[in-house]
N, C-alpha and C positions, 0 to 999 in steps of 0.2 A: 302829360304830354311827354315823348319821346322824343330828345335831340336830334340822336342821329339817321332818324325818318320821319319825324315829325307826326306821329301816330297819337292819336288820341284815345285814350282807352277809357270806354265805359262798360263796364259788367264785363263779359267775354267777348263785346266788338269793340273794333274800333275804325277809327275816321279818319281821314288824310288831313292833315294839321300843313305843319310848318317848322323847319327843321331851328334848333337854334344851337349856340354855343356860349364858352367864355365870356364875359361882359354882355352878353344881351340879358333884357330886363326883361324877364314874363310876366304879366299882369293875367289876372283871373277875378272875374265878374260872373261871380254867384246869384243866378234867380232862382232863390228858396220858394216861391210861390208858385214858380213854373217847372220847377225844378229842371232849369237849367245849366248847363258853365261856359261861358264866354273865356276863351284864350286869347293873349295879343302876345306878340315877339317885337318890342321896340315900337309898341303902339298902334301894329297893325295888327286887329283881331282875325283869326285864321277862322279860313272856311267862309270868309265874309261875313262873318258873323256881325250881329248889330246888337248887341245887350238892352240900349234904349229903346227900338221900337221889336226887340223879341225872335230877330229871326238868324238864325243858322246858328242858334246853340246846341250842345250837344244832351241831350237828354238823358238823364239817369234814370236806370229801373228802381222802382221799389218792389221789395216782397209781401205780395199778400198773406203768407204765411204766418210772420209776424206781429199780423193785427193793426190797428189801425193805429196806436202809440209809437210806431217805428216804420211809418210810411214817410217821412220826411227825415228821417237818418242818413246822410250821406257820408263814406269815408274817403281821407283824399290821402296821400302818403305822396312825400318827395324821398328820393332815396339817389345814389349816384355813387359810384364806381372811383378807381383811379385818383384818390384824393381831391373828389371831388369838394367844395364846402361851395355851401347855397346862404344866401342872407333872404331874411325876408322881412317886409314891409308890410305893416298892418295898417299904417299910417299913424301911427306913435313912432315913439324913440325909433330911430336907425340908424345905423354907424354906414349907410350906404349915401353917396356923394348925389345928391339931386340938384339941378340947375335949374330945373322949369318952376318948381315949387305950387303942383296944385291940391287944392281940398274939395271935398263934396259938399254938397249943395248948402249943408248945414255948417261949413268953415272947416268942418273937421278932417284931419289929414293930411298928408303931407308926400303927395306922391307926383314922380318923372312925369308920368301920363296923367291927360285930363280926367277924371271920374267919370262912368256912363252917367247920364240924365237917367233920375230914379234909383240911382244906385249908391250905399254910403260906405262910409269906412266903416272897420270893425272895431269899436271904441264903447264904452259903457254906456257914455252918452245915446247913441244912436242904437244902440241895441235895449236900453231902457222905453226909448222911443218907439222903434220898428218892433221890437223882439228879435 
């Protein structure tokens, strides 16, 4: 997602999002089974998007070319200009100031915004469990 137009980029299109800056928190809710990404800017997911019941996410290509071991490979890159620095929250350790203090379904996590319903953090635990 692009700040300064709010652009969302998948493969070579992209989608009218939601512009953000400075201090806003972007949240991103991955559906590896539907391959989709859910964006929010301060808790409101853009596009209207609903990650719990599935709808107005943006959908990622896969290439058939690479067979069927690398149809669920997705790449994601933050990158930023102008002394930009980004923190990010996996829901482990983070040196970023949270007030609302919520986890997913399983306790685990530690993030500003609520967790979609069906959706966990990225932790050994939950990934021992989900994959």
């Amino acid at each position: 997602m692009k700040g300064t137009d709010g652009a969302i980029y998948n493969d070579n299109n992209s989608a009218s999002g939601a512009t953000f800056g400075a201090s806003d928190i972007i949240s991103l809710a991955l559906d590896m089974d539907n391959r989709k990404a859910y964006w929010a800017v301060n808790g409101t997911y853009v596009n209207s998007g609903n990650p719990s019941n599935g709808t107005n996410g943006v959908t990622w290509a896969t290439s058939s070319t690479l067979g069927d071991a690398w149809t669920d490979v997705i790449t994601m890159g933050v990158t930023g200009y102008s002394n930009i620095h980004w923190k990010c929250n996996f829901g482990g350790y983070t040196d970023i100031s949270i007030s609302s203090g919520n986890s997913d379904a399983n306790g685990y996590g530690n993030f500003e915004y609520a967790v979609p319903s069906g959706f966990y953090a990225l932790c050994t635990k939950n990934l021992a469990e989900y994959g």
